[in-house]
Backbone as a chain_set.jsonl record, in Angstrom:
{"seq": "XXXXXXXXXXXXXXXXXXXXXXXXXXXXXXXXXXXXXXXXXXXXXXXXXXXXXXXXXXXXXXXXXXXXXXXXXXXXXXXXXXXXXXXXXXXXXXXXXXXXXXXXXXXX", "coords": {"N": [[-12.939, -6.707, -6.97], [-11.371, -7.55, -10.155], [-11.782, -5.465, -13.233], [-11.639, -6.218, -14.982], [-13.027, -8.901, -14.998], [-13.509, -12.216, -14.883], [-16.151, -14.533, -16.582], [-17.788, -17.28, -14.826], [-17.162, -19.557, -16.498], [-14.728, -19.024, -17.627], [-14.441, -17.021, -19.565], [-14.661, -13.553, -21.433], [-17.558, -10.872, -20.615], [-20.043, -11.256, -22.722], [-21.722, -8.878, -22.948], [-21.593, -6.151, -24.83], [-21.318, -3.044, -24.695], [-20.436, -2.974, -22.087], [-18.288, -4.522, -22.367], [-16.765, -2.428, -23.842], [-15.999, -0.77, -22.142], [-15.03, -1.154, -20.075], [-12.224, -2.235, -21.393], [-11.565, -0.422, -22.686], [-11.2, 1.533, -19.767], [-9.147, -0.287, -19.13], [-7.425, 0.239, -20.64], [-6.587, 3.109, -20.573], [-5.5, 2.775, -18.103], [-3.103, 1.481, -18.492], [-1.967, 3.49, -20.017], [-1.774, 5.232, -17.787], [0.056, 3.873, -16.728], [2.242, 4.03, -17.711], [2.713, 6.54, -17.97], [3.2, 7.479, -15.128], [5.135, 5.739, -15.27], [7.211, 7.008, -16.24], [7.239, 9.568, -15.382], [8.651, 9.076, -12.964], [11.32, 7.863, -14.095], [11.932, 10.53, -14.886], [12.668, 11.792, -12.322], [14.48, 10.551, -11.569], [16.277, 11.336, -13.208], [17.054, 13.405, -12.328], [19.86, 15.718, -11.448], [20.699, 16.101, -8.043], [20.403, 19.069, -6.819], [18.603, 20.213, -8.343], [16.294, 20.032, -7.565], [12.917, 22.08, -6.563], [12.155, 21.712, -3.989], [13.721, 20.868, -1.146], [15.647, 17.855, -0.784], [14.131, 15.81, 0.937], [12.498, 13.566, 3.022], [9.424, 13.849, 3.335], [9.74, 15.856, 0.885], [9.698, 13.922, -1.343], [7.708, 12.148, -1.05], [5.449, 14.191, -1.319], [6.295, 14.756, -4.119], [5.962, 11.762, -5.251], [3.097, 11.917, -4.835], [1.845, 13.608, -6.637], [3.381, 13.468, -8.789], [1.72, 10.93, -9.221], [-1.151, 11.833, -9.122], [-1.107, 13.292, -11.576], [-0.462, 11.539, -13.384], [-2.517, 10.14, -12.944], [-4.856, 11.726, -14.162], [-4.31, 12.507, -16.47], [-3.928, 10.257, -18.229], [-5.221, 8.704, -20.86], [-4.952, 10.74, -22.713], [-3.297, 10.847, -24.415], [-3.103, 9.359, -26.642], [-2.298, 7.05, -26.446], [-3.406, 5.174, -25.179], [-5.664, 5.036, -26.831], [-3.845, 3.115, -28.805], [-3.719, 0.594, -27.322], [-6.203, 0.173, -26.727], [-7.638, -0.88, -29.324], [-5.805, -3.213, -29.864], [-6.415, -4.622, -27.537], [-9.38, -5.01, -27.984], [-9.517, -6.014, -30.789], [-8.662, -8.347, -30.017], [-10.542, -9.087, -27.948], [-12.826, -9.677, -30.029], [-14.93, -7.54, -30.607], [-16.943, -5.809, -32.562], [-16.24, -3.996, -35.473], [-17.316, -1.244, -35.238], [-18.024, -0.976, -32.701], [-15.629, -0.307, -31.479], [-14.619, 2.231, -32.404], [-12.9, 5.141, -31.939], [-13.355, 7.053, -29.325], [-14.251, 10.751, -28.632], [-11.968, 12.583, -26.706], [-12.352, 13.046, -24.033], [-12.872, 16.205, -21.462], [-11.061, 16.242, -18.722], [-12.338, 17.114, -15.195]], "CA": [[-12.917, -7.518, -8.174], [-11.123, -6.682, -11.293], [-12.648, -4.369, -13.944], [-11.326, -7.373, -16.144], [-13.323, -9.772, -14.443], [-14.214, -12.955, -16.391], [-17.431, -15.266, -15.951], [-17.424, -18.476, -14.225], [-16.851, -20.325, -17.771], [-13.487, -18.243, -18.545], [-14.748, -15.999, -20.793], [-14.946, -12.281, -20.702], [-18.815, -10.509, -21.0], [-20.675, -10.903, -23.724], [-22.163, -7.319, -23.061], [-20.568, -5.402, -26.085], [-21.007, -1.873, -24.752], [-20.04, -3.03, -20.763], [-16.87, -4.857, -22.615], [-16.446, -1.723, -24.188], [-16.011, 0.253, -21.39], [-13.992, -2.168, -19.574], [-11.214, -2.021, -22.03], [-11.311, 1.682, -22.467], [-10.83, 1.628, -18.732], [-8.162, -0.806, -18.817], [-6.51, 0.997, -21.819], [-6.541, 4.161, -19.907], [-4.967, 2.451, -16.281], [-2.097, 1.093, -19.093], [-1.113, 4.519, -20.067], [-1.564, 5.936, -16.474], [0.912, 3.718, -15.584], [3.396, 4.176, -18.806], [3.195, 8.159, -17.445], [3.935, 7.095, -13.841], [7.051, 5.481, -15.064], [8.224, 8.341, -16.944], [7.708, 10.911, -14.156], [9.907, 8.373, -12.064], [12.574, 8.005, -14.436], [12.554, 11.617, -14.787], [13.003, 12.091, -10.989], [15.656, 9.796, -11.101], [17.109, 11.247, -13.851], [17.771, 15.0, -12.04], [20.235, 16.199, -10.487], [20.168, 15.985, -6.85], [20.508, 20.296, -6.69], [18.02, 20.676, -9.116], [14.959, 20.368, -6.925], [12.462, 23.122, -6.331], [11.97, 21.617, -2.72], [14.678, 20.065, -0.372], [15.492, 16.261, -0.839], [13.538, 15.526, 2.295], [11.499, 12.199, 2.778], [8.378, 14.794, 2.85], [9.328, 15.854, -0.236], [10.083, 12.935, -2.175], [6.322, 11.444, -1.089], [4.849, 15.512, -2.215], [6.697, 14.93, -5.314], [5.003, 10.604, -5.626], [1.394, 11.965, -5.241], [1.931, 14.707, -7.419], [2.915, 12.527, -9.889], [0.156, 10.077, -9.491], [-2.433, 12.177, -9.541], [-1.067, 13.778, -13.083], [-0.726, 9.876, -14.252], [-4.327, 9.514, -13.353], [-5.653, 12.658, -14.564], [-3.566, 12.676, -18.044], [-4.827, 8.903, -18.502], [-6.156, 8.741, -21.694], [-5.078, 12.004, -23.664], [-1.939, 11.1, -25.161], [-2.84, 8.246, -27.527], [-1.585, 5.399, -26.507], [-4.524, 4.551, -24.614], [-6.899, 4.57, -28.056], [-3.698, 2.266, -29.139], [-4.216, -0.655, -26.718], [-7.612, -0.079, -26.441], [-8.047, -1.094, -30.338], [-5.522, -3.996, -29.487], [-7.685, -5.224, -26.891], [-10.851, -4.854, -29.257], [-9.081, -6.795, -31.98], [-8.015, -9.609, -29.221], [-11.448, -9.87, -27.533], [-13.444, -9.934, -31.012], [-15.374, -6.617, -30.6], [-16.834, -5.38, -33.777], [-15.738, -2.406, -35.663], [-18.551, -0.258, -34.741], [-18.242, -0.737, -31.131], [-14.409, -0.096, -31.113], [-14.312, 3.181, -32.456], [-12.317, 5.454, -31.153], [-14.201, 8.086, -28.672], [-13.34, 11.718, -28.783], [-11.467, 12.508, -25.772], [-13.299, 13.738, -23.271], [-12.071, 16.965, -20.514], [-11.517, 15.269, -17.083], [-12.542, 18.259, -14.344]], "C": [[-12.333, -6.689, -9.314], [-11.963, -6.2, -12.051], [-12.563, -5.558, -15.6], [-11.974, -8.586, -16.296], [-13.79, -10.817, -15.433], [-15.251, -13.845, -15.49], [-16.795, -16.176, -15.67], [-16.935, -19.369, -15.472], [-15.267, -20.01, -17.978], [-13.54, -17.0, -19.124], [-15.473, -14.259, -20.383], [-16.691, -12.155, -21.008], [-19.018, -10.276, -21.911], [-21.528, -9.907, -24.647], [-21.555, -6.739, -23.95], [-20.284, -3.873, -25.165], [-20.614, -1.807, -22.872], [-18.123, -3.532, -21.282], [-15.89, -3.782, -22.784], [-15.321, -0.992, -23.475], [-14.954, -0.233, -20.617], [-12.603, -2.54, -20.031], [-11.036, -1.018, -22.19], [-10.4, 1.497, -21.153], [-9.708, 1.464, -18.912], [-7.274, -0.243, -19.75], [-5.611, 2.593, -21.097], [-5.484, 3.639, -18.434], [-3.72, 2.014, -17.438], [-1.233, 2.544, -19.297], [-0.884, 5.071, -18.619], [-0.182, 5.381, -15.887], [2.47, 4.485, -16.718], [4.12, 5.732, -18.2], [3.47, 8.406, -15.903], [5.424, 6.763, -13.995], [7.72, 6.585, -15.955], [8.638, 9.537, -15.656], [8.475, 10.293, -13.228], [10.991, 8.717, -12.814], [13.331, 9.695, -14.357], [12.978, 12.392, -13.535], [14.232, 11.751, -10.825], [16.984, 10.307, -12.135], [17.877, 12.913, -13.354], [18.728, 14.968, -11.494], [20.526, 16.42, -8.994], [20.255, 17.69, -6.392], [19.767, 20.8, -7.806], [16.313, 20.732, -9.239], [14.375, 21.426, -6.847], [12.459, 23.05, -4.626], [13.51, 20.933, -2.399], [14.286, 18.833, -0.788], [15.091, 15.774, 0.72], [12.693, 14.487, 2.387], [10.039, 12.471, 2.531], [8.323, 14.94, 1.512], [9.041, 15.132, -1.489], [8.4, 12.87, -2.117], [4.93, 12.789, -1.601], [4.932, 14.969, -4.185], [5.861, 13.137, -5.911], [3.586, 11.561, -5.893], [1.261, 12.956, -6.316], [1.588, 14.277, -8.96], [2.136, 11.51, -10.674], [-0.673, 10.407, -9.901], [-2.551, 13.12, -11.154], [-1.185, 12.51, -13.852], [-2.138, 9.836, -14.021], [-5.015, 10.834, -14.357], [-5.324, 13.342, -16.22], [-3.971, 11.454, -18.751], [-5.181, 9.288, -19.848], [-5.923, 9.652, -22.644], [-4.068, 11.863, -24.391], [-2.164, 9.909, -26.471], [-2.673, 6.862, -27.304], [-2.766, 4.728, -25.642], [-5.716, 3.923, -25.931], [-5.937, 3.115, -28.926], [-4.224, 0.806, -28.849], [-5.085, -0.859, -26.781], [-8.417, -0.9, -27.955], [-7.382, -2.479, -30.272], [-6.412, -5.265, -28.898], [-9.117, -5.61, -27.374], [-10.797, -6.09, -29.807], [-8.875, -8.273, -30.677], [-9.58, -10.189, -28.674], [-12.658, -9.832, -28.647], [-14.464, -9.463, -31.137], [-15.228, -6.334, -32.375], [-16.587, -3.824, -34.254], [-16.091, -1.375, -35.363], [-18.231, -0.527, -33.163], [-16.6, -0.106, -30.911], [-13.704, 1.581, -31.894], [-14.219, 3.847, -31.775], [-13.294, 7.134, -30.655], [-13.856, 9.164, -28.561], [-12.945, 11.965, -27.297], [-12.323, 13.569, -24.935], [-12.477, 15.414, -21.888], [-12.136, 16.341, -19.624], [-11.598, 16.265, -16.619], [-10.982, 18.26, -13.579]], "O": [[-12.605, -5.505, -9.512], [-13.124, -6.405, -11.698], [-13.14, -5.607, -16.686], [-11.793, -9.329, -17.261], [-14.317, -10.555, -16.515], [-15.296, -13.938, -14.263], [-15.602, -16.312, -15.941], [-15.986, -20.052, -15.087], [-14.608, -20.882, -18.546], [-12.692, -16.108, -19.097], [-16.302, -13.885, -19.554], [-17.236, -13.117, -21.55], [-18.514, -9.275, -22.421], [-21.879, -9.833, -25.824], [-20.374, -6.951, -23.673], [-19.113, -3.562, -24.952], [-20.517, -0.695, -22.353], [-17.083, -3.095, -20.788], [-14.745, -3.768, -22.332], [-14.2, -0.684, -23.881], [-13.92, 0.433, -20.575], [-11.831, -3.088, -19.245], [-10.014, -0.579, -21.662], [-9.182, 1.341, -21.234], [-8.936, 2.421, -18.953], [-6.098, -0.368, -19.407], [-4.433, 2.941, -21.164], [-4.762, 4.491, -17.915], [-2.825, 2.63, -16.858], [-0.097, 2.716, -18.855], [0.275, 5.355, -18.319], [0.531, 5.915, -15.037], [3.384, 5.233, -16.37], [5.296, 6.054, -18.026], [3.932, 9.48, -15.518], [6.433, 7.128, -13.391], [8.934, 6.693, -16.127], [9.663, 10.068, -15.229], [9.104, 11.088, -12.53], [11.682, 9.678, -12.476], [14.458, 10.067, -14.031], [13.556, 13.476, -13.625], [15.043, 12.37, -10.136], [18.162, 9.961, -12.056], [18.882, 13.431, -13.841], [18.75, 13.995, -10.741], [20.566, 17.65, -8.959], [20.133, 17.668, -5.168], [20.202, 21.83, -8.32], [15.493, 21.088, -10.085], [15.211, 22.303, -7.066], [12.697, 24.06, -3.963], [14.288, 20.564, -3.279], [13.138, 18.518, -1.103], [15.955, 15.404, 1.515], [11.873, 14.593, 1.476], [9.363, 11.744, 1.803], [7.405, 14.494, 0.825], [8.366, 15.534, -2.437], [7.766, 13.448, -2.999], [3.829, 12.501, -2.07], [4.082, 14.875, -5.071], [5.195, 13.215, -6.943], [3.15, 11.833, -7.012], [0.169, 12.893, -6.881], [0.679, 14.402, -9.781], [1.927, 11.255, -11.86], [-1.255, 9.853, -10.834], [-3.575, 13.502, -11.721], [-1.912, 12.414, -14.84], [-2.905, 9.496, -14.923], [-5.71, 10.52, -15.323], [-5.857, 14.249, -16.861], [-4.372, 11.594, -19.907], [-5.503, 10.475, -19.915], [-6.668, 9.531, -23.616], [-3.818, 12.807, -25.141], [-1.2, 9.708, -27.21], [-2.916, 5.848, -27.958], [-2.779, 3.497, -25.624], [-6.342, 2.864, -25.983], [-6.561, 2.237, -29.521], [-4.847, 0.052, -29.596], [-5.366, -2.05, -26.921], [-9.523, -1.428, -27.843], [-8.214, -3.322, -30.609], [-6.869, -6.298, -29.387], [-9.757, -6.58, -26.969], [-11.556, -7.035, -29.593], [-9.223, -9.333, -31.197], [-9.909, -11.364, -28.84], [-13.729, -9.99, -28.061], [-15.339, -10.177, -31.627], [-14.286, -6.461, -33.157], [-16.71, -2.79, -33.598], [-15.29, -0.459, -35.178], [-18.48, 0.544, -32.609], [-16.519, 0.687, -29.973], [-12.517, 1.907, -31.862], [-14.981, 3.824, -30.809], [-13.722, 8.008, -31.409], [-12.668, 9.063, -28.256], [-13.759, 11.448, -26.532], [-12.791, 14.657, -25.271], [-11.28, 15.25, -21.654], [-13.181, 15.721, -19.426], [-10.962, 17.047, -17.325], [-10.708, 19.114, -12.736]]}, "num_chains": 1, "name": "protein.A"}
């Protein structure tokens, strides 16, 4: 089930500090992806002799997870996540106090 999930009525949860969290999230999976498509373009934008590894079908799928797991694990630190996430706030009619912005936390 999505993390977006809405009740049987339509309507998202009326929980304030579950909504909360739930847009954070989804704020956070928005940038993850924004920094997925960058580390693509920038793959696409090298060189083909300007690898560290061989262009090998191995490496290509080294060089995907690589990048994934920096899109997941960068999530959240650059900003643009506290943008949407205030977006989202303002759209699902979260009050000011709940939508302040959280200090960024270390991921391990």
């Amino acid at each position: 089930m999505s993390d977006l999930a809405l009740t049987p009525t339509g309507q998202m949860s009326n929980n304030n500090d579950d909504l909360t969290q739930r847009l954070r999230h989804a704020a956070d999976q928005v940038e993850g992806m924004f920094l997925q498509l960058l580390f693509k373009q920038l793959e696409e934008s090298k060189d083909s002799g300007e690898s560290l590894l061989d262009d090998s079908p191995a490496s290509n799928q080294f060089n995907q997870l690589l990048h994934g797991a920096l899109s997941e694990k960068s999530a959240g630190s650059l900003g643009i996540s506290d943008a949407v996430f205030q977006q989202l706030a303002v759209k699902a009619g979260l009050k000011p106090a709940a939508t302040a912005i959280a200090p960024v936390e270390n991921k391990p």
